[in-house]
mmCIF file as gemmi writes it, N, C-alpha and C atoms, coordinates in Angstrom:
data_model
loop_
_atom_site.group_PDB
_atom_site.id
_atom_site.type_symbol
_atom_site.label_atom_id
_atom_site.label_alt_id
_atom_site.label_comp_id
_atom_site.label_asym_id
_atom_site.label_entity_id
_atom_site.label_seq_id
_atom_site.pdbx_PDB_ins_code
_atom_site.Cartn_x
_atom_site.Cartn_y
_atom_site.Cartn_z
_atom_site.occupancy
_atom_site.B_iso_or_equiv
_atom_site.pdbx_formal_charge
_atom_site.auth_seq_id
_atom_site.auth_asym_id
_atom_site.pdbx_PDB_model_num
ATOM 1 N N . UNK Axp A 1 ? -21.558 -41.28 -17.138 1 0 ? 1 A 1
ATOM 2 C CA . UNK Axp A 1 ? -20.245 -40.93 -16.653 1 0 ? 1 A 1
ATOM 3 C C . UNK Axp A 1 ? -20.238 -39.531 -16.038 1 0 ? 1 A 1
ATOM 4 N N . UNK Axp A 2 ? -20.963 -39.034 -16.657 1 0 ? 2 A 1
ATOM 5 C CA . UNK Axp A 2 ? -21.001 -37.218 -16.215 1 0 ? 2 A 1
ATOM 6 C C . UNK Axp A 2 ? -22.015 -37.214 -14.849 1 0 ? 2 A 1
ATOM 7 N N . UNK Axp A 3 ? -22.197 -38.344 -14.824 1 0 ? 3 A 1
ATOM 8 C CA . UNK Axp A 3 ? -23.241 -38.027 -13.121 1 0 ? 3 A 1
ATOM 9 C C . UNK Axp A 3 ? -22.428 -38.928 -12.144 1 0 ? 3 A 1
ATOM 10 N N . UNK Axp A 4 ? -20.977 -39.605 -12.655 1 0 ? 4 A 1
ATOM 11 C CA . UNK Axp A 4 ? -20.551 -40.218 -11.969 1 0 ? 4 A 1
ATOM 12 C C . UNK Axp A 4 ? -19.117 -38.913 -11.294 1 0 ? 4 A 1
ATOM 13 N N . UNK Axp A 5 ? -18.971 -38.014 -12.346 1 0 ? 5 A 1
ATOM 14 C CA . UNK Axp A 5 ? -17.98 -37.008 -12.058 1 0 ? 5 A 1
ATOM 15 C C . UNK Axp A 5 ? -18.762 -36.126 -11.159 1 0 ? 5 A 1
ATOM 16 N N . UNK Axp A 6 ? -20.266 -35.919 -11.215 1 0 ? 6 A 1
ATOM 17 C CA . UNK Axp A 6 ? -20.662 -34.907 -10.596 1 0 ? 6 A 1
ATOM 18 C C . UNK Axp A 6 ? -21.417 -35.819 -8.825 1 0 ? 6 A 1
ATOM 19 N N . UNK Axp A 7 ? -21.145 -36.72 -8.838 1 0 ? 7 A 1
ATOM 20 C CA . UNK Axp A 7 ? -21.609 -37.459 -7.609 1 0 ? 7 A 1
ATOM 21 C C . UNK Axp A 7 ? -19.922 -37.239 -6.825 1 0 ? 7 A 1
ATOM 22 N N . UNK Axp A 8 ? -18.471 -37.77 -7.808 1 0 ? 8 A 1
ATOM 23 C CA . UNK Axp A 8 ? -17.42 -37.464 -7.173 1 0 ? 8 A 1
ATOM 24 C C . UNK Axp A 8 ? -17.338 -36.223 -6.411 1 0 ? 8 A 1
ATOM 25 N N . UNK Axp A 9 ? -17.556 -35.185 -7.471 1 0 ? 9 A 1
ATOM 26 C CA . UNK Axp A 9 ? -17.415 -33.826 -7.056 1 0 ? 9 A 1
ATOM 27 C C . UNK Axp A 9 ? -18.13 -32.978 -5.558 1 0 ? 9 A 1
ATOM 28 N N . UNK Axp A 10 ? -19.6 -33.733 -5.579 1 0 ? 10 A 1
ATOM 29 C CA . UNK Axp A 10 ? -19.96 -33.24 -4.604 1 0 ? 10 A 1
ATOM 30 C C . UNK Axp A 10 ? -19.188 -33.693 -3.11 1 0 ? 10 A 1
ATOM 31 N N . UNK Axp A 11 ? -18.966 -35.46 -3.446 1 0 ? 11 A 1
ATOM 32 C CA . UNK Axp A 11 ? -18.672 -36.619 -2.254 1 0 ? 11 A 1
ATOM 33 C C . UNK Axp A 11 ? -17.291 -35.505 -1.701 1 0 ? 11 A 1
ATOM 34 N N . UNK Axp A 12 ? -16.374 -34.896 -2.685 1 0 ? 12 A 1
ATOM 35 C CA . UNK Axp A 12 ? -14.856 -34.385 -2.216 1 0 ? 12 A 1
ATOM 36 C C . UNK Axp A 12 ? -15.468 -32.975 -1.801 1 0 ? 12 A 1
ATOM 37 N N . UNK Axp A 13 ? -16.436 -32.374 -2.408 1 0 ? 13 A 1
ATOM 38 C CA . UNK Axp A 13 ? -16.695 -31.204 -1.142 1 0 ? 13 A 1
ATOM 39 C C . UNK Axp A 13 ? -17.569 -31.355 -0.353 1 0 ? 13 A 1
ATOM 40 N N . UNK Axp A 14 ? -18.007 -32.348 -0.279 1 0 ? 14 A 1
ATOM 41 C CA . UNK Axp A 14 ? -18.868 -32.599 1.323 1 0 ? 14 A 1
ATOM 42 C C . UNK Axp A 14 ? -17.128 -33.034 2.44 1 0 ? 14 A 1
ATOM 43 N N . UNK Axp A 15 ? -16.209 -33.764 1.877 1 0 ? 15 A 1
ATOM 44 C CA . UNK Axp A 15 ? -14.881 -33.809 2.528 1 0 ? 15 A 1
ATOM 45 C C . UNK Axp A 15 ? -14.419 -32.869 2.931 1 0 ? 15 A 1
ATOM 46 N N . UNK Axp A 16 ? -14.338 -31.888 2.427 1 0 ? 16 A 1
ATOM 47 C CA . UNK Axp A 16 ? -13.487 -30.543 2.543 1 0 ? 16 A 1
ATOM 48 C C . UNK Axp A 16 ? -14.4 -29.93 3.226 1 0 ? 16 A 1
ATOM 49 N N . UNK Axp A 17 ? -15.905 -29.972 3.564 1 0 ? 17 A 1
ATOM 50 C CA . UNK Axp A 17 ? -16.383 -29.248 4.058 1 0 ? 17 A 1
ATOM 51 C C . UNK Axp A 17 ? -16.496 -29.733 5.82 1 0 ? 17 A 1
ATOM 52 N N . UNK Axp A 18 ? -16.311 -31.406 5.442 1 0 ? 18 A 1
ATOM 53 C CA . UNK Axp A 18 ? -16.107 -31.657 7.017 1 0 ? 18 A 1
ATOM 54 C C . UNK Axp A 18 ? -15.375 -31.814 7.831 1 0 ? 18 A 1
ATOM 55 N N . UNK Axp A 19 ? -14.076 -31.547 6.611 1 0 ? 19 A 1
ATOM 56 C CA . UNK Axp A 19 ? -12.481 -31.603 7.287 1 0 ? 19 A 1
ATOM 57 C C . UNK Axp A 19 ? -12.315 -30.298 8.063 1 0 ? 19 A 1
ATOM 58 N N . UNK Axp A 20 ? -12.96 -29.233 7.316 1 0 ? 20 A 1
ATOM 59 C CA . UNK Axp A 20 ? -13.454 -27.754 7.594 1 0 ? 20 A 1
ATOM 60 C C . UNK Axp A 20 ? -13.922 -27.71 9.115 1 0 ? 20 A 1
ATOM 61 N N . UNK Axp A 21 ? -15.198 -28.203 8.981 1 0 ? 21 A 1
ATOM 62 C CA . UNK Axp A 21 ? -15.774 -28.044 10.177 1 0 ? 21 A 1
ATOM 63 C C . UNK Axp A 21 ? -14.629 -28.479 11.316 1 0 ? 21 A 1
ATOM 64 N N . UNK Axp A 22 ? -14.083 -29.717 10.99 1 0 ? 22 A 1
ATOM 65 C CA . UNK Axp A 22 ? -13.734 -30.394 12.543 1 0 ? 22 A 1
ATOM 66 C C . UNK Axp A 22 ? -12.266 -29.887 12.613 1 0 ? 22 A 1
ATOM 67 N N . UNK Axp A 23 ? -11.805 -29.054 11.998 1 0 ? 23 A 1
ATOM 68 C CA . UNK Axp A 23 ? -10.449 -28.343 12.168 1 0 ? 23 A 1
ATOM 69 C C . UNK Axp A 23 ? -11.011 -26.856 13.011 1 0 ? 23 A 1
ATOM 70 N N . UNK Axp A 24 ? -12.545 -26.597 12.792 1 0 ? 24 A 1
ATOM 71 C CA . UNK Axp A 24 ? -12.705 -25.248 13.588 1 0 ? 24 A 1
ATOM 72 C C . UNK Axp A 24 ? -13.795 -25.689 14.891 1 0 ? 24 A 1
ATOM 73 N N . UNK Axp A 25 ? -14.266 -26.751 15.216 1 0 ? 25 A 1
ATOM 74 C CA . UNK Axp A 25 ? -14.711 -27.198 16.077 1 0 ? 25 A 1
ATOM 75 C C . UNK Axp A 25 ? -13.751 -28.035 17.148 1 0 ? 25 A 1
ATOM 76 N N . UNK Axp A 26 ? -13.459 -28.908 16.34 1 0 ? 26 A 1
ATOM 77 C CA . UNK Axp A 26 ? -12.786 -30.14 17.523 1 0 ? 26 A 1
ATOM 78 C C . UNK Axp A 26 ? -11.081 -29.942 17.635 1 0 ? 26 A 1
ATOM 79 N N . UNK Axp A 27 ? -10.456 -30.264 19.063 1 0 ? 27 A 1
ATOM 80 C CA . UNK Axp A 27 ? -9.075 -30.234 19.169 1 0 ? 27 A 1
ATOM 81 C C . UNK Axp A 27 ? -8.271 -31.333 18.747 1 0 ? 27 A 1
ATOM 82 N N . UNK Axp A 28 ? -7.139 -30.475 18.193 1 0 ? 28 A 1
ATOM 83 C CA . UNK Axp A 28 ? -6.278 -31.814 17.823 1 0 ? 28 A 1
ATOM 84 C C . UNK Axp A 28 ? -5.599 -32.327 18.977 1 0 ? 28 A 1
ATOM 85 N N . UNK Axp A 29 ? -4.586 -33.878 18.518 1 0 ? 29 A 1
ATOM 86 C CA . UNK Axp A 29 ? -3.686 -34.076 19.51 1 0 ? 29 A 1
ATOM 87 C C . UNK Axp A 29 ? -3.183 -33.373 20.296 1 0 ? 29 A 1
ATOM 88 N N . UNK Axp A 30 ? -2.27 -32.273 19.674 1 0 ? 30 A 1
ATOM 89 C CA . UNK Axp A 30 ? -1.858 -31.087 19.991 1 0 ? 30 A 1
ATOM 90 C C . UNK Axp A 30 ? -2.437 -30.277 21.069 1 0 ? 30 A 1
ATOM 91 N N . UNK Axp A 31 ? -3.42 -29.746 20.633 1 0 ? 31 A 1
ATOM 92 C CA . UNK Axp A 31 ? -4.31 -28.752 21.606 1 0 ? 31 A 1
ATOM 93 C C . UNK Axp A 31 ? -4.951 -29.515 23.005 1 0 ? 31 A 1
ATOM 94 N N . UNK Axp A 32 ? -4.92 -30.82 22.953 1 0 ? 32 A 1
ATOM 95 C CA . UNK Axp A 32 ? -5.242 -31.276 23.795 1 0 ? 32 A 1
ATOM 96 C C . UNK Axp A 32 ? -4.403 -31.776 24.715 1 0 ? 32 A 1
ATOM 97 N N . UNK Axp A 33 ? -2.9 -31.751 24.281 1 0 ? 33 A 1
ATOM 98 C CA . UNK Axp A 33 ? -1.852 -31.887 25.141 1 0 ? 33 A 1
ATOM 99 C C . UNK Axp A 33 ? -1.546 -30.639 25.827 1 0 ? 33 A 1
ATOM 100 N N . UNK Axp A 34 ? -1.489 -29.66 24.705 1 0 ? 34 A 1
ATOM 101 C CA . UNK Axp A 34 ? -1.471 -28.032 25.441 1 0 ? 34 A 1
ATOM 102 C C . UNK Axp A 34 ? -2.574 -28.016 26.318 1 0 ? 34 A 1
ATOM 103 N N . UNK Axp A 35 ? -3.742 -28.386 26.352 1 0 ? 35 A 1
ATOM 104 C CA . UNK Axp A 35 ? -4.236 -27.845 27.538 1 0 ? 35 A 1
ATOM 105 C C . UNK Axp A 35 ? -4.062 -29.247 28.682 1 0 ? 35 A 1
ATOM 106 N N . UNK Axp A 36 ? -3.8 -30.18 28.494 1 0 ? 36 A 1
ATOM 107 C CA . UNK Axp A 36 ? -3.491 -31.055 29.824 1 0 ? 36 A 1
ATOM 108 C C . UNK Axp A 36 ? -2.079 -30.649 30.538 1 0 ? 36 A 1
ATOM 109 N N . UNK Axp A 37 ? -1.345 -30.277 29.968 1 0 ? 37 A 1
ATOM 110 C CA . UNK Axp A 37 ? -0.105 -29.86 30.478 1 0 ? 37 A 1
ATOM 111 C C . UNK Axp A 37 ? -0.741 -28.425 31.108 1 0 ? 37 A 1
ATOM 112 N N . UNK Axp A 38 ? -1.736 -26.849 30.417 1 0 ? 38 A 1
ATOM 113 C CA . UNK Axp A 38 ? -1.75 -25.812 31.68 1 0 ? 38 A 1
ATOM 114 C C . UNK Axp A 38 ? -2.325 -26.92 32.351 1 0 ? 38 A 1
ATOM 115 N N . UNK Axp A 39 ? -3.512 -27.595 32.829 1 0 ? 39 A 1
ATOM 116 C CA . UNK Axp A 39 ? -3.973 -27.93 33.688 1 0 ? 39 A 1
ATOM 117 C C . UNK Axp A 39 ? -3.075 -28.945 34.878 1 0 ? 39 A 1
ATOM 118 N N . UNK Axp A 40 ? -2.453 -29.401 34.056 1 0 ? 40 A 1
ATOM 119 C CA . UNK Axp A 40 ? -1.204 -29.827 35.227 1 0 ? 40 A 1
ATOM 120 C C . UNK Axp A 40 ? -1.077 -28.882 36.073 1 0 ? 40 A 1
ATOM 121 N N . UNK Axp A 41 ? -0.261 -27.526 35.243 1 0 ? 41 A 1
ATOM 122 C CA . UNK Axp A 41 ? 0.253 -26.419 35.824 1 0 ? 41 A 1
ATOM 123 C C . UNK Axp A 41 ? -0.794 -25.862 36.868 1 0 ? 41 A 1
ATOM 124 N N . UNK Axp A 42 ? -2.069 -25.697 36.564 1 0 ? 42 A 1
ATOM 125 C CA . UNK Axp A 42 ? -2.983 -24.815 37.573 1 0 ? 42 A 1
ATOM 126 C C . UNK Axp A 42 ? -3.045 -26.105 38.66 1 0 ? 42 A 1
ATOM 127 N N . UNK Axp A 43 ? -3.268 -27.403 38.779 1 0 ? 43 A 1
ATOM 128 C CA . UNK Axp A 43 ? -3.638 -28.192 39.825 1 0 ? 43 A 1
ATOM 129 C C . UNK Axp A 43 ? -1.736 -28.53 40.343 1 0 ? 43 A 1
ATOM 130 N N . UNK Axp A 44 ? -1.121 -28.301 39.817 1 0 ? 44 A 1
ATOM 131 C CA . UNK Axp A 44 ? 0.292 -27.949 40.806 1 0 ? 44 A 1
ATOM 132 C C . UNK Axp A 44 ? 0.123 -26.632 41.581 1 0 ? 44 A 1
ATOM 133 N N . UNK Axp A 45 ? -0.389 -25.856 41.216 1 0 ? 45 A 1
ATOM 134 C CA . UNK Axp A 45 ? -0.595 -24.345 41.814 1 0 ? 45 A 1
ATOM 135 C C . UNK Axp A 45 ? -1.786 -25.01 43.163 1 0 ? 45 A 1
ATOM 136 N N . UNK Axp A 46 ? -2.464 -25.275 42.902 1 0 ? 46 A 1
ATOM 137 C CA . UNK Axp A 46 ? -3.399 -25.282 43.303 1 0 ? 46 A 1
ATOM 138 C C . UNK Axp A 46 ? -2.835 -26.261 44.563 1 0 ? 46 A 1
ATOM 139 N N . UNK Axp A 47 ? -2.421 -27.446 44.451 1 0 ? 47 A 1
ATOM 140 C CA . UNK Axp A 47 ? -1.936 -28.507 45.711 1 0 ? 47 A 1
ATOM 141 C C . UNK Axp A 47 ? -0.689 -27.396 46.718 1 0 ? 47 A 1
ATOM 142 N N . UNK Axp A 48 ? 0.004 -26.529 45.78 1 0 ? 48 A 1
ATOM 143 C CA . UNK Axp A 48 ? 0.908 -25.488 46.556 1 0 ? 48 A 1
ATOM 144 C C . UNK Axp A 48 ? -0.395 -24.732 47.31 1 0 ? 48 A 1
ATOM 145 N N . UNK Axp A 49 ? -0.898 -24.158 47.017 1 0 ? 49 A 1
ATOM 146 C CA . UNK Axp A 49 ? -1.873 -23.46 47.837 1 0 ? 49 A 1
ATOM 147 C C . UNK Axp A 49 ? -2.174 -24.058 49.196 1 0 ? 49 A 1
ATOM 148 N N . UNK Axp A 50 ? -2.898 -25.32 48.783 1 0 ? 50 A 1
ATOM 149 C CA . UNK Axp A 50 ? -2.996 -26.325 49.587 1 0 ? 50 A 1
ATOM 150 C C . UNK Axp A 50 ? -2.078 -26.134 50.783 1 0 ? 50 A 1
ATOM 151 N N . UNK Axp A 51 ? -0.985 -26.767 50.203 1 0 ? 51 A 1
ATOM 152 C CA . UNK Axp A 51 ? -0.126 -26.859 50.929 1 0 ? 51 A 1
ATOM 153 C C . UNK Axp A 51 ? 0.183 -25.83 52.179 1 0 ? 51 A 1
ATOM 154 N N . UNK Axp A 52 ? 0.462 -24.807 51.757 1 0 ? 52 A 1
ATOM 155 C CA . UNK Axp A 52 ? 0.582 -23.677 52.362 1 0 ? 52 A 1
ATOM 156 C C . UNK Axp A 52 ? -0.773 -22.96 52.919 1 0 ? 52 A 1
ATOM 157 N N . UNK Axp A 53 ? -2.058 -23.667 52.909 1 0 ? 53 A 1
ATOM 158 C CA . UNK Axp A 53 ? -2.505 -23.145 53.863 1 0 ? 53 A 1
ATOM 159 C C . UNK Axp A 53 ? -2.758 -24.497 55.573 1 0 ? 53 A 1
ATOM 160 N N . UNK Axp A 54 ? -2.336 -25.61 54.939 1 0 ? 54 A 1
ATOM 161 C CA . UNK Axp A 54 ? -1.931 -26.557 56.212 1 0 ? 54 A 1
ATOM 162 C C . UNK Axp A 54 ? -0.962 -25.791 56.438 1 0 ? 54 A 1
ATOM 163 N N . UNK Axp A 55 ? 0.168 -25.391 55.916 1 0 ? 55 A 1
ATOM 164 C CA . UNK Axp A 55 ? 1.24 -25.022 57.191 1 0 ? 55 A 1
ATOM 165 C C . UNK Axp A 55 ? 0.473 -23.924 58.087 1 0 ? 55 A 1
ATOM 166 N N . UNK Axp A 56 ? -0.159 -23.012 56.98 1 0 ? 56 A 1
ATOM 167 C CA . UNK Axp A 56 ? -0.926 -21.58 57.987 1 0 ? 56 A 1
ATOM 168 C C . UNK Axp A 56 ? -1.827 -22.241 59.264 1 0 ? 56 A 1
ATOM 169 N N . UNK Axp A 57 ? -2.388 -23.363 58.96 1 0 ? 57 A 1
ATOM 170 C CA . UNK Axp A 57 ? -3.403 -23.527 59.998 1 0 ? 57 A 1
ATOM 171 C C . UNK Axp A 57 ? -2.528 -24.287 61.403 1 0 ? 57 A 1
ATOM 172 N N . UNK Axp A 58 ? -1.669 -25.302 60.499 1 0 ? 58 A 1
ATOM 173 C CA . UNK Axp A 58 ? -0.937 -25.692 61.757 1 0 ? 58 A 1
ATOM 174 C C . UNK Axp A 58 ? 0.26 -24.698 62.491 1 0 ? 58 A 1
ATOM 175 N N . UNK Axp A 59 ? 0.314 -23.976 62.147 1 0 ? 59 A 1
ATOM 176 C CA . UNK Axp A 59 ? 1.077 -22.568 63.009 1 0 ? 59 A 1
ATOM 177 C C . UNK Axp A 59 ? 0.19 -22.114 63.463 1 0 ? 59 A 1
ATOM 178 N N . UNK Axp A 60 ? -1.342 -21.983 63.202 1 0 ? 60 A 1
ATOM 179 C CA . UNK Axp A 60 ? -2.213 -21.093 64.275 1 0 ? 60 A 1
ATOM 180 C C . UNK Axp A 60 ? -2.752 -21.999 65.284 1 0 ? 60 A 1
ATOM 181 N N . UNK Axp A 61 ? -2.96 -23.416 64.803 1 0 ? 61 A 1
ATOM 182 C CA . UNK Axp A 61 ? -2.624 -24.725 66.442 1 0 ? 61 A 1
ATOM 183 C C . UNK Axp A 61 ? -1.863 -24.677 66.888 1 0 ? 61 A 1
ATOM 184 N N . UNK Axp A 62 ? -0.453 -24.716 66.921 1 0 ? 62 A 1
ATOM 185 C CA . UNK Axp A 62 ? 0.514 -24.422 67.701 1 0 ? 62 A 1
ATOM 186 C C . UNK Axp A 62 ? 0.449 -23.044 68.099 1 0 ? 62 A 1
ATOM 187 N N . UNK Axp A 63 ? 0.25 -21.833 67.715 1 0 ? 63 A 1
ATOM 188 C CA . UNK Axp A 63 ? -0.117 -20.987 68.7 1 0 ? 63 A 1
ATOM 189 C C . UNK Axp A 63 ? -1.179 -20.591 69.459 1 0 ? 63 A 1
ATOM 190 N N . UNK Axp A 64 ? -2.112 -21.327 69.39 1 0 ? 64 A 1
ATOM 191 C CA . UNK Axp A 64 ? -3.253 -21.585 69.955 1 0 ? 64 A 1
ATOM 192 C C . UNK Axp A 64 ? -3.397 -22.698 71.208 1 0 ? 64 A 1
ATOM 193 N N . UNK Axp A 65 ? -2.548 -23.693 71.257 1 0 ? 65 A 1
ATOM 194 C CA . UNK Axp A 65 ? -1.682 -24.536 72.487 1 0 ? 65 A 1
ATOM 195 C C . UNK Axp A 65 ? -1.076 -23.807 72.883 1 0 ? 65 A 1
ATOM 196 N N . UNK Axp A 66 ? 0.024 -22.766 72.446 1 0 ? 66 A 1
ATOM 197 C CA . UNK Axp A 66 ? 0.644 -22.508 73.581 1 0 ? 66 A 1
ATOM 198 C C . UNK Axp A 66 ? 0.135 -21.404 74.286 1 0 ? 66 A 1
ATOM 199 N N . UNK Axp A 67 ? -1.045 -20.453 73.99 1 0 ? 67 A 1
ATOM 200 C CA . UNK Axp A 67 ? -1.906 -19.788 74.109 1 0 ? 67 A 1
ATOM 201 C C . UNK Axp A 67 ? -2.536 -20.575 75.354 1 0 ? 67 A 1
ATOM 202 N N . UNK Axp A 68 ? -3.394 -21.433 74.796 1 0 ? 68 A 1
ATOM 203 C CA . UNK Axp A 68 ? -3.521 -22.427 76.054 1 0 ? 68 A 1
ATOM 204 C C . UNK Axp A 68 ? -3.145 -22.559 77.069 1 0 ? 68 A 1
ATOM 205 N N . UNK Axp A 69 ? -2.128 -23.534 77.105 1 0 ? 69 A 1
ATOM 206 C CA . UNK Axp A 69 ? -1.225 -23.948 77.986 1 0 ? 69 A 1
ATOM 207 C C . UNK Axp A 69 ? -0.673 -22.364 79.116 1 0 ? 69 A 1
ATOM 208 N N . UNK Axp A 70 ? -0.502 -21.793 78.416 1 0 ? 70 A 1
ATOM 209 C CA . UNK Axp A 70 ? 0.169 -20.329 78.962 1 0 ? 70 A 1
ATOM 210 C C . UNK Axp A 70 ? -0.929 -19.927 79.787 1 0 ? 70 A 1
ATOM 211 N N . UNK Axp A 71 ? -2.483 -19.573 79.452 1 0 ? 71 A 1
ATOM 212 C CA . UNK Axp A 71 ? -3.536 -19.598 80.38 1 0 ? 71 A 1
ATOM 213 C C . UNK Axp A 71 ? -4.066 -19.855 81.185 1 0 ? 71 A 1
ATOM 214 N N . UNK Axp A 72 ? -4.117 -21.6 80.963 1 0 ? 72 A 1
ATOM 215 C CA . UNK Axp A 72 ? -4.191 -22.751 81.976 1 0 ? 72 A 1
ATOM 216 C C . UNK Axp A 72 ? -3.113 -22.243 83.254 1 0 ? 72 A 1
ATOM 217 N N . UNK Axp A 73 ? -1.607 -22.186 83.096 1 0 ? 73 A 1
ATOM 218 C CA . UNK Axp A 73 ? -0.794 -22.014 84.307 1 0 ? 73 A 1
ATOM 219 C C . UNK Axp A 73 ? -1.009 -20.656 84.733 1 0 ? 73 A 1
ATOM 220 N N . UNK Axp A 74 ? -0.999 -19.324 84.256 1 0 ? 74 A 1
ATOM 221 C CA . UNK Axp A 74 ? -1.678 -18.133 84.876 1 0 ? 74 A 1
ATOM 222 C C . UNK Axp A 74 ? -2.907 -18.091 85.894 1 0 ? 74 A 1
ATOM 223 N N . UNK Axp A 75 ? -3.704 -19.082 85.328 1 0 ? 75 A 1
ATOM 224 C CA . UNK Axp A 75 ? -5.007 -19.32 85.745 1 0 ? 75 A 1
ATOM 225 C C . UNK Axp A 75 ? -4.725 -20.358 87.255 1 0 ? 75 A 1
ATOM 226 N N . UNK Axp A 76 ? -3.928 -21.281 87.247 1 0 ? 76 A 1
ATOM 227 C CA . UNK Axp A 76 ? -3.513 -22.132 88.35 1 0 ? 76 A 1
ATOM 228 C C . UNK Axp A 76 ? -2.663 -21.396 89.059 1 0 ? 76 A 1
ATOM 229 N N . UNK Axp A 77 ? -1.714 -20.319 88.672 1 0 ? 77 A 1
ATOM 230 C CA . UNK Axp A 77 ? -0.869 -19.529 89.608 1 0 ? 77 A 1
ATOM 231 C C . UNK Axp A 77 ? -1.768 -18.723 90.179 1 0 ? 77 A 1
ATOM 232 N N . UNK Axp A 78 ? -2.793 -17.597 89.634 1 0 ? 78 A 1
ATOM 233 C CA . UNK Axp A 78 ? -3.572 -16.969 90.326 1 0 ? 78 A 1
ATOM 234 C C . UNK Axp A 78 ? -4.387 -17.394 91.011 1 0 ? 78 A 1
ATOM 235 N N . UNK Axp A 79 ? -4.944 -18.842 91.196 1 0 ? 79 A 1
ATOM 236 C CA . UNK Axp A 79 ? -5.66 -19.574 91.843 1 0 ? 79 A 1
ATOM 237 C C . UNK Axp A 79 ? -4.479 -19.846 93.078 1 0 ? 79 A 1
ATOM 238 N N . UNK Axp A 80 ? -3.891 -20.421 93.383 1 0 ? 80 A 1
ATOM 239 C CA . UNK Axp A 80 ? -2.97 -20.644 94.289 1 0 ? 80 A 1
ATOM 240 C C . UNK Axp A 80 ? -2.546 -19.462 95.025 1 0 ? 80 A 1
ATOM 241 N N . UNK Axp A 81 ? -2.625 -18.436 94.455 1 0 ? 81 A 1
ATOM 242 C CA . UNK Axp A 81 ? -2.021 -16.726 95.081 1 0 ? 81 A 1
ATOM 243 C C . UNK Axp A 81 ? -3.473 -16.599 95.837 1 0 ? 81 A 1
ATOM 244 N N . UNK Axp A 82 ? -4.361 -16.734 95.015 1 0 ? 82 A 1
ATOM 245 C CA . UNK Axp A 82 ? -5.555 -16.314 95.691 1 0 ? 82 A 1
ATOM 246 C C . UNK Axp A 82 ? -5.579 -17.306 97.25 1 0 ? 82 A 1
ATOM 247 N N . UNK Axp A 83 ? -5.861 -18.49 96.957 1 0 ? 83 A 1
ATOM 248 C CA . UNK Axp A 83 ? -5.888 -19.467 98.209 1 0 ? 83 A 1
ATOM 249 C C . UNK Axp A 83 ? -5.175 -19.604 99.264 1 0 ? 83 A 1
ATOM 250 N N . UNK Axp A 84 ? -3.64 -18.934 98.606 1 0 ? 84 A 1
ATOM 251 C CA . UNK Axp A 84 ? -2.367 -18.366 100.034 1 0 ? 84 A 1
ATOM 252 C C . UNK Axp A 84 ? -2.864 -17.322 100.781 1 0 ? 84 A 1
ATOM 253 N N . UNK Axp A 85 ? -3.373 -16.358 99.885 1 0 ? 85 A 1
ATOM 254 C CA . UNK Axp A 85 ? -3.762 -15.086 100.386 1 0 ? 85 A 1
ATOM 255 C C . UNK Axp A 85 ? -4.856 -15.109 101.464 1 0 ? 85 A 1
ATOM 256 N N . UNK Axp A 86 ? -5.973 -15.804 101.19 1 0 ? 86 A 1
ATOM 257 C CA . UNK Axp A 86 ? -7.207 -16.042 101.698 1 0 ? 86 A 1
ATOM 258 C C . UNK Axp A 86 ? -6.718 -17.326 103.245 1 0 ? 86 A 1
ATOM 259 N N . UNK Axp A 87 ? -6.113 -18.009 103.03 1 0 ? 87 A 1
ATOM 260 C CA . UNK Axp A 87 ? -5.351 -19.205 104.326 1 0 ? 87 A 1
ATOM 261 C C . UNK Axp A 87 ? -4.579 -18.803 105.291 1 0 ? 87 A 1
């Protein structure tokens, strides 16, 4: 009987010792909702970023067409001035 109390005894602190461990190693429910929710938060940050650098790029295409375009007709007006001039 006394090796059956001392087989209990060890079996409940080998328990406590691994309830131990996995309370300072592994995350609970908890902690693992806390960090899926920041990570929500940083990949919402992150698609805003996104976001805002398509608008930056498509404002520097549109000023880069009309950049264009504005060149192109300078370039056809001074061509035409030149060819009056020279006729």
């Amino acid at each position: 009987m006394d090796n059956e109390a001392a087989s209990t005894h060890h079996f409940e602190q080998r328990i406590k010792e691994l309830k131990e461990f996995l309370e300072k190693h592994y995350a609970s429910k908890v902690d693992l909702l806390e960090f899926r929710e920041d990570v929500a938060v940083q990949f919402g940050k992150v698609h805003v970023e996104i976001a805002q650098v398509h608008v930056t790029i498509a404002k520097m295409e549109t000023r880069m067409a009309k950049w264009l375009i504005a060149t192109v007709i300078a370039m056809v007006g001074a061509t035409f001035a030149i060819v009056r001039y020279f006729h």
